[in-house]
C-alpha positions in Angstrom: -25.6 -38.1 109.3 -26.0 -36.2 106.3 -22.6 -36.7 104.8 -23.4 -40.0 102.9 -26.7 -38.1 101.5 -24.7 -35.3 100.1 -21.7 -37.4 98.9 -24.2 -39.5 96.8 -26.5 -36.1 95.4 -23.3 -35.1 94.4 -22.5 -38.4 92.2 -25.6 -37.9 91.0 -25.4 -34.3 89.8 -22.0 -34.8 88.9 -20.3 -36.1 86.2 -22.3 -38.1 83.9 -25.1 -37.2 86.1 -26.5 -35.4 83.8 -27.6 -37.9 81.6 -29.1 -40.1 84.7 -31.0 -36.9 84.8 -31.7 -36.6 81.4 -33.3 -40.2 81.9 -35.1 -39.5 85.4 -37.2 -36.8 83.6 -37.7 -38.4 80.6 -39.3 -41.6 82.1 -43.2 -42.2 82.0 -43.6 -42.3 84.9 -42.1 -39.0 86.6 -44.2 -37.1 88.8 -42.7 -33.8 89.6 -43.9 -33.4 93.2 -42.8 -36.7 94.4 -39.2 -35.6 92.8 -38.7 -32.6 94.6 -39.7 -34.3 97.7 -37.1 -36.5 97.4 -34.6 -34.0 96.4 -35.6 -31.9 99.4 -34.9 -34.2 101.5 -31.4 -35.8 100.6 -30.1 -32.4 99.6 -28.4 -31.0 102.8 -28.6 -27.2 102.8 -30.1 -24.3 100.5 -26.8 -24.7 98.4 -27.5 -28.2 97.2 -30.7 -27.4 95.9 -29.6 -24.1 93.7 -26.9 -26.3 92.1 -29.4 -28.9 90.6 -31.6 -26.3 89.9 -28.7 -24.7 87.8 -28.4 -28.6 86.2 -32.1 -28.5 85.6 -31.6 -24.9 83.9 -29.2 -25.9 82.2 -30.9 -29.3 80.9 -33.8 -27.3 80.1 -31.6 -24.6 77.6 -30.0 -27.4 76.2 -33.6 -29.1 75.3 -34.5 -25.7 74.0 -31.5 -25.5 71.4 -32.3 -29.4 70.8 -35.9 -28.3 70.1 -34.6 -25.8 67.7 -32.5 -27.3 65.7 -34.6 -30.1 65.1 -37.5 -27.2 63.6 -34.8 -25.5 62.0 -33.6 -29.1 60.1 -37.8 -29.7 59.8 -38.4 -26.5 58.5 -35.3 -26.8 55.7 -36.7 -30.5 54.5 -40.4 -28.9 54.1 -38.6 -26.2 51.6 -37.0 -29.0 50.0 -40.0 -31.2 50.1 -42.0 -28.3 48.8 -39.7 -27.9 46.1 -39.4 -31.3 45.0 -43.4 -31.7 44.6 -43.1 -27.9 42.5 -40.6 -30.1 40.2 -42.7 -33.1 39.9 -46.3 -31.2 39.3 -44.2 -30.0 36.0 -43.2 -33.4 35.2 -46.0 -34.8 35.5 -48.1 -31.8 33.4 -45.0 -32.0 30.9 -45.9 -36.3 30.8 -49.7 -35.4 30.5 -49.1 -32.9 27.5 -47.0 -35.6 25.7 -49.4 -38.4 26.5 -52.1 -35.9 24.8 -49.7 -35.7 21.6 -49.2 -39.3 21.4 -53.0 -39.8 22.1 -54.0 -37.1 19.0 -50.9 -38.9 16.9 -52.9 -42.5 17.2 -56.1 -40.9 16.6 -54.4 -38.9 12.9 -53.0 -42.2 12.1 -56.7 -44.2 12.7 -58.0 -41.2 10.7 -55.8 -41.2 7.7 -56.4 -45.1 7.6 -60.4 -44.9 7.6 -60.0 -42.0 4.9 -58.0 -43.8 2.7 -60.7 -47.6 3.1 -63.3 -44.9 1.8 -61.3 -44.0 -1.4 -61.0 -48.0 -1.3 -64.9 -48.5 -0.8 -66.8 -45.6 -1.8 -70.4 -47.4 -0.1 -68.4 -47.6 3.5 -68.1 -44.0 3.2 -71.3 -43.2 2.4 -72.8 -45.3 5.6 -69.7 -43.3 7.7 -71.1 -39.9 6.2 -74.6 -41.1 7.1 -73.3 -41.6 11.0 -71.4 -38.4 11.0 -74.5 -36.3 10.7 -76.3 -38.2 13.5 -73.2 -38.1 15.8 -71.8 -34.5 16.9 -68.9 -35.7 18.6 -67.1 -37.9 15.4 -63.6 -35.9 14.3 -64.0 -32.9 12.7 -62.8 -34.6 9.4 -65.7 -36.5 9.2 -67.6 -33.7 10.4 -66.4 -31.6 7.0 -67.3 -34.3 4.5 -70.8 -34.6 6.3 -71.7 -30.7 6.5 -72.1 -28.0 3.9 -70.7 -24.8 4.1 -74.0 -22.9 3.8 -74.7 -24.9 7.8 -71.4 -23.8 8.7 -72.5 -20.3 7.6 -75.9 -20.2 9.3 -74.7 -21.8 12.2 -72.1 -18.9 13.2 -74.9 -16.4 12.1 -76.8 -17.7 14.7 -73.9 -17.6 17.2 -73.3 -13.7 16.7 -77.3 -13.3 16.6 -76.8 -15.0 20.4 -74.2 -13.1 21.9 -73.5 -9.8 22.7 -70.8 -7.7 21.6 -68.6 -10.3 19.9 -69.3 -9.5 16.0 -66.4 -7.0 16.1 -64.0 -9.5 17.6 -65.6 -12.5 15.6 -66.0 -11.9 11.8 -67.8 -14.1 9.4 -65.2 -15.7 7.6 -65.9 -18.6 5.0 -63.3 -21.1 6.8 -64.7 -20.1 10.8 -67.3 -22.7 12.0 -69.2 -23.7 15.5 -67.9 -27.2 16.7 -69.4 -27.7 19.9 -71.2 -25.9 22.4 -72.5 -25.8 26.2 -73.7 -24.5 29.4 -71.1 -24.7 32.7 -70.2 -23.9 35.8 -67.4 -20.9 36.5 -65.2 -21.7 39.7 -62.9 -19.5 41.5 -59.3 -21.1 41.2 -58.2 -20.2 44.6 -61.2 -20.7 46.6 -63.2 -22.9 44.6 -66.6 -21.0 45.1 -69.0 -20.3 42.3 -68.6 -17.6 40.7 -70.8 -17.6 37.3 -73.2 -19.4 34.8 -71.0 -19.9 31.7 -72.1 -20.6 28.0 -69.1 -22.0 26.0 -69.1 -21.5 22.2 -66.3 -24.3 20.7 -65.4 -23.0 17.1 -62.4 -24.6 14.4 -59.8 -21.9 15.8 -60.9 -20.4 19.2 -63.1 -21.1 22.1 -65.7 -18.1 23.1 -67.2 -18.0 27.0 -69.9 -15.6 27.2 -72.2 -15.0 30.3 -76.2 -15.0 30.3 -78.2 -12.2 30.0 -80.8 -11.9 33.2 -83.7 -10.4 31.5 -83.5 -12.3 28.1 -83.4 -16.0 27.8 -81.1 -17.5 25.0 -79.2 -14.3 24.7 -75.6 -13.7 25.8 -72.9 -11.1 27.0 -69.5 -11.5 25.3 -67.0 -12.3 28.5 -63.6 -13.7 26.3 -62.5 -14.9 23.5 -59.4 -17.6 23.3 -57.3 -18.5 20.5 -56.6 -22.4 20.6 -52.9 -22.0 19.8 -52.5 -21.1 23.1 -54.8 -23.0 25.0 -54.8 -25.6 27.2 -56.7 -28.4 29.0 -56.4 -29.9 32.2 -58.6 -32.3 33.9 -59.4 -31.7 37.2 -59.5 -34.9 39.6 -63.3 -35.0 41.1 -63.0 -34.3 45.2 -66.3 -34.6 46.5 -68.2 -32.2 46.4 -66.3 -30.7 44.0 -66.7 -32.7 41.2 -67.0 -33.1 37.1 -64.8 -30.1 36.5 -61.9 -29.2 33.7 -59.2 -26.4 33.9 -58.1 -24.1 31.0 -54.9 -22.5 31.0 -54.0 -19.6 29.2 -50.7 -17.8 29.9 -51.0 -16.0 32.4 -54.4 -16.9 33.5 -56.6 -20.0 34.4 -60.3 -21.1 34.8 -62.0 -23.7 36.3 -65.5 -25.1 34.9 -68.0 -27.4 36.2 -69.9 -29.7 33.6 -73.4 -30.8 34.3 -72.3 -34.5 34.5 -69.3 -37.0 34.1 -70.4 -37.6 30.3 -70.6 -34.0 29.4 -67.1 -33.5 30.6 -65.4 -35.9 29.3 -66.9 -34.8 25.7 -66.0 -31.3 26.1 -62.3 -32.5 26.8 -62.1 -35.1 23.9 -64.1 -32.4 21.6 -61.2 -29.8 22.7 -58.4 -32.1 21.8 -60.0 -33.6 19.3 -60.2 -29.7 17.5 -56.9 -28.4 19.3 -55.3 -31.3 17.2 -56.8 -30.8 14.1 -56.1 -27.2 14.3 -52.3 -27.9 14.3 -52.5 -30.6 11.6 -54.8 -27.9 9.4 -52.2 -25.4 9.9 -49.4 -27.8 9.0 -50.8 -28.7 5.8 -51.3 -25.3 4.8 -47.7 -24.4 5.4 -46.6 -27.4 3.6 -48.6 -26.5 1.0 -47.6 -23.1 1.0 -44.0 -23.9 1.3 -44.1 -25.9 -2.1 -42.8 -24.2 -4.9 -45.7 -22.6 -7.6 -45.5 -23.4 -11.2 -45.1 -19.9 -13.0 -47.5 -18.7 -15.4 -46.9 -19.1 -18.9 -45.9 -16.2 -20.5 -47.0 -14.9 -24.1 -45.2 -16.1 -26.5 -42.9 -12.9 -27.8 -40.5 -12.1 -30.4 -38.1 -10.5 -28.4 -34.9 -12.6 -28.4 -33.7 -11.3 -24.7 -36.8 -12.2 -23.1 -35.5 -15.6 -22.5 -32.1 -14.8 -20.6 -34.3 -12.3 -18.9 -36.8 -15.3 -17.5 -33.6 -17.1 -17.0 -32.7 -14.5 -14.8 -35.6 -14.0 -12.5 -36.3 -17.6 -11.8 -33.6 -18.4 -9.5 -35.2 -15.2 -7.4 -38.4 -17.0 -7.3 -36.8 -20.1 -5.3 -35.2 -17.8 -2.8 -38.8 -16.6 -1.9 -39.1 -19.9 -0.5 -38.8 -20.1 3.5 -39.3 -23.4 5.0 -41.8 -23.3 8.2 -42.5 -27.1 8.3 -39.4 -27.9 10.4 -41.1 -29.8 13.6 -39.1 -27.2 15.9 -40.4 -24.4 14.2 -43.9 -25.8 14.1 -43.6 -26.6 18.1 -42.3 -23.3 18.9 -45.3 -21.4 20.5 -46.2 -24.0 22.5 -43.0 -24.6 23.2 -42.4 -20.5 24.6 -45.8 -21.2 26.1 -44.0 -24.1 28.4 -40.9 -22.7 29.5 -43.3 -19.2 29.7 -45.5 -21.3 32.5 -42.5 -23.2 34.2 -40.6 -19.5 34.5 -37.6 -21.2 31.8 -37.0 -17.9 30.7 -33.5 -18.2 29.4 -35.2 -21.2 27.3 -37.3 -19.0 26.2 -34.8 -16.7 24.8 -32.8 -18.8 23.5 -36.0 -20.3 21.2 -36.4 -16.4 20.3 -32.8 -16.5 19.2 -32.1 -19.4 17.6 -35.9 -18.7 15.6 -34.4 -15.2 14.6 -31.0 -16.5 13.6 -32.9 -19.2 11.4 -35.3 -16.3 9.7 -32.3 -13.6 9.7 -31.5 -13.7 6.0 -35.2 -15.0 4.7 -37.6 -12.9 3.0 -40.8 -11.9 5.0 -43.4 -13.7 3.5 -46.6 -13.9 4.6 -46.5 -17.4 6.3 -43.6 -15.8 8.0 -45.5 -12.8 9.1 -48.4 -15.2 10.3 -45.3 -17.0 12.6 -44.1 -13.6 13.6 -47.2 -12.7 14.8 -48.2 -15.6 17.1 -43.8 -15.3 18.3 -44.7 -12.0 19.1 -47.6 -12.5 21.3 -45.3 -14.6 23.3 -42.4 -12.3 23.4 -45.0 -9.6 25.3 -46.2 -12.4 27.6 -42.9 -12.6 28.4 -41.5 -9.3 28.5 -44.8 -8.7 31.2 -43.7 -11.9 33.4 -40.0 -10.2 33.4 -41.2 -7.0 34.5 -43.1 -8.6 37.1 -40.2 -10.1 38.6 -38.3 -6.4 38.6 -41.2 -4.6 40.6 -41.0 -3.6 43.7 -43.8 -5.7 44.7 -41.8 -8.6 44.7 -39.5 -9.9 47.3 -36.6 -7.4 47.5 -34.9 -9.7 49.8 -31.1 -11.2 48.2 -29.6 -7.8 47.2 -29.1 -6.6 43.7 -28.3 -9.9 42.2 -31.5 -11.4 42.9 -32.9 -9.4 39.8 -30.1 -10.5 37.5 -31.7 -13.1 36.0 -34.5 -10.7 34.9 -32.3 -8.3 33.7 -30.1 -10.2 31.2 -32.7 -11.9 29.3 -34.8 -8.6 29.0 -31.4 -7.0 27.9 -31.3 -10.2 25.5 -34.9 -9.2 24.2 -33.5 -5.7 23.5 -35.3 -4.0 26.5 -32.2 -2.7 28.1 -33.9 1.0 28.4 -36.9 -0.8 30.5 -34.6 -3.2 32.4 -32.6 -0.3 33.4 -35.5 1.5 34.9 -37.0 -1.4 36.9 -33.2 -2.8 37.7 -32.8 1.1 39.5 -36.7 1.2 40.8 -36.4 -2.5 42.3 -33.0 -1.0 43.7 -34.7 2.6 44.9 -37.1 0.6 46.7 -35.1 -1.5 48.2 -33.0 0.8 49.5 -35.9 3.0 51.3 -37.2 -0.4 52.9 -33.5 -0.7 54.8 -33.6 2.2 55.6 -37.4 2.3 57.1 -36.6 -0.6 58.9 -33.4 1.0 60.6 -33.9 1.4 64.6 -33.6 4.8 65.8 -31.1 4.2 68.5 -31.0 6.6 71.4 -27.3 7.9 70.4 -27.4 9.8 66.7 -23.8 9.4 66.6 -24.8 5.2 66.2 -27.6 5.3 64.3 -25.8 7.6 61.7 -22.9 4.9 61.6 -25.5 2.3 60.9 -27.5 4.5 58.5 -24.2 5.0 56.1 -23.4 1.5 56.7 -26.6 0.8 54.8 -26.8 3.3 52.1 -23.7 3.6 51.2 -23.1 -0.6 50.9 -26.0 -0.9 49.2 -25.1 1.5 46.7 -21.9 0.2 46.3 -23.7 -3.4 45.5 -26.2 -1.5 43.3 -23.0 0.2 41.1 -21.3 -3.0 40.8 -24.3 -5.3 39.9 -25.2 -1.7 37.0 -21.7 -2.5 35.7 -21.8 -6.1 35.6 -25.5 -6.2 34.1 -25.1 -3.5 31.6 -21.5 -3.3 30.9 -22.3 -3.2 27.0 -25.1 -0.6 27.1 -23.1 2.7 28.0 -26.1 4.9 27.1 -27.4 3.7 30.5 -25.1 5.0 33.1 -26.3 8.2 33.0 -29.6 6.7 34.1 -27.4 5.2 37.1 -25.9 8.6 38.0 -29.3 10.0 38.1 -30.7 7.5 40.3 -27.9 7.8 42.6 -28.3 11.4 43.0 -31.7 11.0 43.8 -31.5 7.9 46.2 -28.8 10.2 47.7 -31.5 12.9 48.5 -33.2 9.8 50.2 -30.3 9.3 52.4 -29.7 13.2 53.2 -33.3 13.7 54.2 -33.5 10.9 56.8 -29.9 12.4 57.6 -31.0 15.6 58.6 -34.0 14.8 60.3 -32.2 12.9 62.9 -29.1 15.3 62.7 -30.3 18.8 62.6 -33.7 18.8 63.2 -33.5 17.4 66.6 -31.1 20.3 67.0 -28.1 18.1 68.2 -24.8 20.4 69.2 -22.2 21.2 66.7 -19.8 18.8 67.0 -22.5 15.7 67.2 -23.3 17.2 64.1 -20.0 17.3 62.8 -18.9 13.5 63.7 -22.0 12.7 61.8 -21.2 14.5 58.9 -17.7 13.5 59.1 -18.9 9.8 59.0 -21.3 10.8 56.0 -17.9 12.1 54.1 -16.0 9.1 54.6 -18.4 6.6 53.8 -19.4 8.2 50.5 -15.3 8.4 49.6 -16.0 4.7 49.6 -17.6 5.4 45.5 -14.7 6.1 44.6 -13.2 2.5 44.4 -16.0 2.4 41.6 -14.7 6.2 40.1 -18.0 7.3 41.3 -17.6 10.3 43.4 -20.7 12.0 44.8 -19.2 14.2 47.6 -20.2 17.8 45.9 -23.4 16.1 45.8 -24.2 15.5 49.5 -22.5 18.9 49.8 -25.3 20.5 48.1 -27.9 18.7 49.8 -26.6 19.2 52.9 -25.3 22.9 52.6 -28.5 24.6 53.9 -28.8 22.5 57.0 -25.3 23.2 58.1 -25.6 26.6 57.5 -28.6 26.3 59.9 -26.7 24.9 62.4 -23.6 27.4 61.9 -25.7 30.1 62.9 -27.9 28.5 65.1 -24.5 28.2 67.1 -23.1 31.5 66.5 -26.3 32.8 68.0 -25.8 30.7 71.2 -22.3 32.0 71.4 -23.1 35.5 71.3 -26.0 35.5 73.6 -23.7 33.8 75.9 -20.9 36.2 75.4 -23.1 39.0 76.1 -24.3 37.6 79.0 -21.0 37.4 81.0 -19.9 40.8 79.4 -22.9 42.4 81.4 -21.6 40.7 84.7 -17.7 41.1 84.2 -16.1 42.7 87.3 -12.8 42.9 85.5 -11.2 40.6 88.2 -8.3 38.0 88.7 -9.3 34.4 88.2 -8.4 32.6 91.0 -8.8 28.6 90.1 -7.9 27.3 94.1 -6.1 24.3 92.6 -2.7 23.3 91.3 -4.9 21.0 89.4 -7.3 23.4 87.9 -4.7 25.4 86.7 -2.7 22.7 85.2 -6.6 21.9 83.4 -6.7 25.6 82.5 -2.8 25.0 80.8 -3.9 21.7 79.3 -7.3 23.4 77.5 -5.5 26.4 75.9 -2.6 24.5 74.8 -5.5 22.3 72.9 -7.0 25.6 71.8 -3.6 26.5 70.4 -2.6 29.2 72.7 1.3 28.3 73.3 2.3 30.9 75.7 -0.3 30.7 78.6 1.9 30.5 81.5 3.2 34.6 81.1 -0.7 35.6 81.6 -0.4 33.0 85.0 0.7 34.2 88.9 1.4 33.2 91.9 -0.2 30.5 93.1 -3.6 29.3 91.7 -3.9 32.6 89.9 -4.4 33.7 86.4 -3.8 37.0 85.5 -7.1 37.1 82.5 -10.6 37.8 83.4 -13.0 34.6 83.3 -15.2 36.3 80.9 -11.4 36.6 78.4 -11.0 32.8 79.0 -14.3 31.6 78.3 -15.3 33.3 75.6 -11.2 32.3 74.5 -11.8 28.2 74.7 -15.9 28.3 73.2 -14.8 30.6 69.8 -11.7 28.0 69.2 -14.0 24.9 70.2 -16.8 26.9 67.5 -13.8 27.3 64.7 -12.8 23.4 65.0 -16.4 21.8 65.1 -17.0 24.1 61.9 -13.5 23.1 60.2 -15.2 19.7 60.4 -17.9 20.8 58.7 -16.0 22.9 55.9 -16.1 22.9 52.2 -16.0 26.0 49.9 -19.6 26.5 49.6 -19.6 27.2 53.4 -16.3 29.5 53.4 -18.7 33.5 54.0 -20.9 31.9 56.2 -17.9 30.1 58.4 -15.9 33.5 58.0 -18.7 35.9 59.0 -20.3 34.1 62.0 -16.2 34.3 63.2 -16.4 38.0 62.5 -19.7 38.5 64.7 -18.3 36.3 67.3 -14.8 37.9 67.9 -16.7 41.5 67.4 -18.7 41.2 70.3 -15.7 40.5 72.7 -13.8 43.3 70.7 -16.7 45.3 71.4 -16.7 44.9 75.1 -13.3 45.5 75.5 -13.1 48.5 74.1 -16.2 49.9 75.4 -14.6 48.9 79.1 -11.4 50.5 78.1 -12.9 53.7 77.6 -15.2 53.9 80.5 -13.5 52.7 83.5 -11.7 55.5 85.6 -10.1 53.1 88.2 -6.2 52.7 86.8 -5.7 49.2 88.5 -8.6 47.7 86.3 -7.6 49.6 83.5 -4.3 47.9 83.7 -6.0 44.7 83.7 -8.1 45.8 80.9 -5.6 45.9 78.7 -3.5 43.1 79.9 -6.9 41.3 78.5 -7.4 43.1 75.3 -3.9 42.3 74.8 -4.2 38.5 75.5 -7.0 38.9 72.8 -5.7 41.0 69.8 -2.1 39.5 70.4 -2.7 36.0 71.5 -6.4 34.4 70.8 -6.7 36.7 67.2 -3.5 35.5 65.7 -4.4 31.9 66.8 -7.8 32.0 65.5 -6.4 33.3 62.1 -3.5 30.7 61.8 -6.4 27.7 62.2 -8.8 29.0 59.9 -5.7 29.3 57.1 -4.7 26.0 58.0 -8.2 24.5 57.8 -9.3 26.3 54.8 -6.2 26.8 52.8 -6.2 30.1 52.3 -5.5 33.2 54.4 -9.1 35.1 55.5 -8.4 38.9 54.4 -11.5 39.6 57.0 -9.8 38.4 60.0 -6.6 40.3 59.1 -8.4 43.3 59.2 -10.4 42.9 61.7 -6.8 42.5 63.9 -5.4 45.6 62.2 -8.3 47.6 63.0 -8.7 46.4 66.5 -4.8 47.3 67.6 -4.7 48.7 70.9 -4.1 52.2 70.7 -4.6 55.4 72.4 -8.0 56.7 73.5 -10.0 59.4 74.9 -10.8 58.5 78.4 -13.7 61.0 78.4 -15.4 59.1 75.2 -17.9 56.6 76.2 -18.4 54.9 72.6 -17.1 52.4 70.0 -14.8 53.0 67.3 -14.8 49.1 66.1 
């Protein structure tokens, strides 16, 4: 009775069953409990049920990768979205600074017009001068014709008498004069919480905020002092409560202030760009006036009859003093740095420097010129400091070493190529010791070592590169590079070490490490940078460690066996352990093995012979690994020490025992070693090294079995 139940669960769960499924589970009105009661009971056996729950598994993974990509795709239009609304924000402040222009543009025109009906109609400008000294907040021009200069004079008197610690960095000057001043409200930009009580002092050329003194009412602190050139104004759109403020922005820094009221806000903005404006046209006139050329003095008449080719002369050297500043470009140019400054344009901003330098590259420095050079320069540290900031380490070191090429060339453009050179390898160094950090310490050396290299030695391959791309004029800086390398290769040894030898690995972990070391840093070389002698030098001492460390663990366990030899046959029971046996010392190099074997399983060598035979050749190629020259005494003398104490114990044994059946197989053993294991040990250190090892030669020389005085009981080795 249950076929028809299963044949239908398996339509269902079969094909295109899955999105019948899909639908079941997405519908309203599911209840889960009801389901699997149904499911229970058409499913027909404990094997029906585990293959719907795989379905429902496998509905439910797929959901999750669903889910996934849909936050992924989300998360990639909110960076985009994000981005766009960045873009617009500098539109739209870019829009609100030109409406601002045209706005003081109208406002000129209007002016010039009213100036010129007072010429027309001298009573009209009487009634208008009249109004000007009732009304604060009229332009400055009218402000000028109504005030003297002695209540200019005694109005900035007062202003230092006020405020503390701003007559240094305020001087009287007869052309300096207070416009318009205030109490406010200091906000924190970030937070928006209230900070300080304000007092804002509005003169001709520069706006001075100063803080209130607790103790002494009317009296100020001197808190900062901005130049209107590069100043500027935003309005802040009121957001209950946070209403009736203003922002000023000045490269790098902002600050937000609250007025008292709507009306008081609204006239510290017009008063600002009512005195921001006619600072610039001030400036412009005085430039053009400047740039005109001066009549020259008369000179007494003379009766010198060269005097007049000699005036001739000199006057076309008068025009050449001449350098035109009134070009609109030229004019706009701070506040035009200042812009592509804020919205980080900083090859703009070069390119302004450059084209500004080309233009003023043959022109004598005169001192509108030096006036320009001045306010340029400002600028040009504003944005040497943003540059910087991009090349610290604090910054993002994610991207690799072209992220920071941006910074780079247009420092190297300002003629920083010494500074960008030492944050280019610090932002590198940095970066480098943060891969590294974040490196898992596997459980095997031998793979974390392989990924450590992988790291290092890629990323200063990428670093080389990028140096040589970057700075491919400036040859004075590579030896800044090789420096850096050497020490960012120090980095790398000392994490090196610390997993390799100080965890006291064996030698031929050791070795495979270094040996992975070597060939990654061969890699250089596709660059012609070769820094093998240098991780040799670093890691010289640490192998040396280890070469000895070793050597001790051989002799000890040398000894050991020598105090329990019973000068006996091995007997290895097995065909198969003697073909092992035959397999190991062909490996070790011994060739002729089988005329030291017997009958049978037996080997005609003591097991104290053998062993010490296979662990000094397995010593000797773990340590060729490890050669290079600076290593060749210590590799040569630990051999010495090692092959000594079997020498040692050979000979002692020779001389001592009486019985002449172990003698016999005494010196078939000593001369397995001096004819058979010496030989060998010398041909593999001369291939490995090079060079024959005169120490070894006579140590076989020395150590030829020869006749002895059976009643002596000592050494002669």
């Amino acid at each position: 009775g249950g076929g028809p139940r299963v044949e239908a669960l398996a339509m269902a769960l079969g094909e295109g069953g899955g999105s019948r499924l899909r639908r079941q589970l997405e519908s309203g009105g599911f209840a889960a409990g009801e389901y699997v009661k149904q499911l229970s009971q058409q499913s027909d056996g404990d094997r029906d049920l585990q293959e719907h729950r795989q379905r429902i598994q496998a509905l439910s993974e797929e959901t999750a990768q669903s889910l996934k990509r849909n936050v992924y795709q989300n998360y990639r239009q909110f960076i985009e979205t994000a981005r766009e609304i960045s873009y617009l924000e500098s539109e739209m402040y870019q829009l609100s600074h030109i409406l601002t222009e045209q706005k003081g543009i109208m406002e000129a025109v209007t002016q010039a017009l009213l100036l010129q009906a007072d010429r027309d109609d001298p009573a009209l400008g009487a009634r208008r001068t009249v109004t000007a000294a009732t009304d604060p907040f009229l332009p400055l021009s009218a402000k000028e014709a109504a005030a003297s200069e002695e209540g200019r004079q005694r109005t900035l008197t007062t202003l230092l008498e006020k405020v503390e610690g701003c007559r240094d960095l305020l001087p009287e000057s007869p052309g300096k004069y207070l416009v318009y001043n205030g109490d406010l409200v200091e906000y924190d930009a970030d937070h928006m919480a209230q900070i300080q009580r304000v007092h804002a002092f509005l003169m001709n050329d520069c706006l001075l905020v100063a803080t209130a003194l607790p103790n002494r009412r009317g009296a100020y602190r001197y808190d900062a002092l901005y130049p209107l050139d590069g100043l500027a104004v935003v309005n802040v759109k009121d957001n209950p409560p946070m209403k009736d403020m203003f922002k000023l922005l000045m490269f790098p820094e902002s600050r937000i202030f609250q007025a008292e009221n709507a009306k008081i806000k609204k006239e510290w903005l017009e008063v600002l760009e009512e005195t921001k404006r006619n600072r610039v046209l001030s400036e412009k006139r005085r430039l053009e006036q400047e740039a005109l050329p001066r009549p020259a003095p008369t000179p007494p008449e003379s009766t010198n009859p060269f005097e007049e080719d000699e005036e001739e002369e000199e006057e076309p050297s008068a025009e050449e003093e001449v350098v035109d500043l009134s070009l609109e470009w030229i004019q706009e140019l701070p506040e035009d740095l200042d812009v592509c400054i804020a919205q980080r344009d900083f090859e703009g901003a070069v390119d302004l420097l450059d084209k500004l330098n080309e233009y003023l590259g043959d022109k004598p420095v005169s001192q509108p010129v030096k006036e320009l050079r001045a306010k340029v320069d400002e600028r040009v540290r504003q944005l040497t400091d943003v540059l910087v900031f991009e090349l610290s380490p604090d910054r993002s070191l994610r991207g690799g070493p072209r992220a920071t090429r941006r910074a780079v060339s247009q420092l190297i453009r300002l003629g920083q190529s010494t500074k960008a050179c030492e944050l280019f390898l610090k932002n590198r160094a940095a970066a480098v010791q943060t891969a590294i950090r974040q490196l898992r310490i596997e459980g095997a050396t031998l793979l974390y070592i392989h990924k450590l290299c992988h790291v290092f030695f890629t990323s200063l391959l990428e670093t080389a590169r990028e140096f040589e791309t970057d700075f491919a004029g400036n040859n004075g800086c590579y030896s800044a590079f090789v420096v850096w390398a050497r020490s960012s290769m120090k980095m790398f040894v000392d994490a090196f070490s610390k997993q390799v030898f100080d965890s006291k690995e064996s030698l031929s972990t050791a070795a495979e490490c270094v040996k992975v070391a070597k060939e990654h840093c061969k890699q250089l070389s596709e660059i012609g940078l070769d820094l093998t002698f240098i991780i040799h030098a670093l890691l010289v001492k640490d192998i040396k460690g280890a070469l000895q460390s070793y050597k001790d663990i051989i002799i000890e366990a040398t000894k050991h066996r020598n105090s329990e030899e019973m000068w006996r046959r091995m007997n290895l029971m097995t065909p198969e352990a003697l073909g092992k046996l035959r397999e190991e010392m062909r490996s070790c190099g011994v060739g002729n093995f089988d005329q030291y074997t017997g009958d049978d399983c037996w080997v005609n060598l003591s097991y104290t012979v053998v062993a010490f035979t296979k662990q000094t050749m397995a010593f000797l190629e773990e340590a060729l690994k490890l050669y290079f020259p600076e290593l060749h005494m210590v590799l040569l003398e630990s051999l010495v020490e090692i092959i000594l104490v079997a020498v040692q114990h050979v000979d002692y044994s020779l001389r001592c025992e009486q019985d002449p059946e172990k003698k016999a197989f005494i010196r078939q053993n000593a001369s397995f070693l001096y004819e058979t294991v010496l030989p060998v040990v010398e041909k593999r250190f001369e291939e490995g090294v090079g060079k024959p090892a005169k120490q070894l030669q006579d140590l076989r020389n020395a150590s030829r079995l020869m006749r002895v005085n059976p009643e002596s009981t000592t050494s002669v080795v």
